[in-house]
N, C-alpha and C positions, 0 to 999 in steps of 0.2 A: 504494500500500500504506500502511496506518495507520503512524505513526512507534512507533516505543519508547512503551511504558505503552500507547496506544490499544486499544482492543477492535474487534477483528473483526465487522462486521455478518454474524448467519450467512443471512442471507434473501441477499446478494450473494452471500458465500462459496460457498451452496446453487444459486444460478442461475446461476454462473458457473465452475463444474466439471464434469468429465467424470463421468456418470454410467453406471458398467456393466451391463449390464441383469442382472436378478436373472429368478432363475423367475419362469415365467409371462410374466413383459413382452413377450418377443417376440410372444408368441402376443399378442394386448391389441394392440397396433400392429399387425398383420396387422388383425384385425378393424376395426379402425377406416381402414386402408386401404381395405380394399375397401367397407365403407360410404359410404366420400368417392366412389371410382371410379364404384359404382353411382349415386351422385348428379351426379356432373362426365357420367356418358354422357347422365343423362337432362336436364341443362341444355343439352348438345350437340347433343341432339334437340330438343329444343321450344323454345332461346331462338334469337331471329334472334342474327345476326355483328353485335355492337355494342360499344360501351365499355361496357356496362353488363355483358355476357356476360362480357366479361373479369374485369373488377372480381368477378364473381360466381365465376369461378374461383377467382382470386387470392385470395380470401376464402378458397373453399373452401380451397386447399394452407396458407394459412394456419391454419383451425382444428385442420386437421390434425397441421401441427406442436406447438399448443397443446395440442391433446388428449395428443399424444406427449410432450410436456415434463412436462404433469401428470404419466405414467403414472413418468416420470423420476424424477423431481424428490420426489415425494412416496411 
C-alpha cells in the first residue's frame, strides 16, 4: 500500500477489486461463454490430442476470462 501523502494508482486500484456485476453483465458473460464453448467443441473435433490442442484451449478459457474482466472492469 502507498505510504502517507502517496497517491493511489486507480488502473491497480481498478484491476485489483471486486467488481459486482451491474445490469446487463451477466447476461454479456453468458454470451461470451457459450461462444468460447461452441469454439473449444469445435477444436475438440477437428484438432488431433496435442500440446498445441491444449495451449489452444488454455488460450481459449483465457480470452475468456479477458473478455469477462473487460465487461468488469470497464
Amino acid at each position: 500500500m502507498p505510504k502517507v501523502g502517496e497517491h493511489l494508482n486507480p488502473v491497480i486500484e481498478n484491476n485489483f477489486m471486486y467488481h459486482a456485476p451491474k445490469d446487463g453483465q451477466p447476461e454479456k458473460y453468458e454470451v461470451i461463454r457459450e461462444k468460447a464453448k461452441e469454439l473449444a467443441y469445435l477444436i475438440e473435433e477437428e484438432c488431433p490430442n496435442s500440446r498445441e490442442k491444449s495451449v489452444a484451449m488454455t488460450n481459449l478459457e483465457t480470452a475468456v476470462m479477458w473478455a469477462n474482466a473487460s465487461i468488469a472492469r470497464n
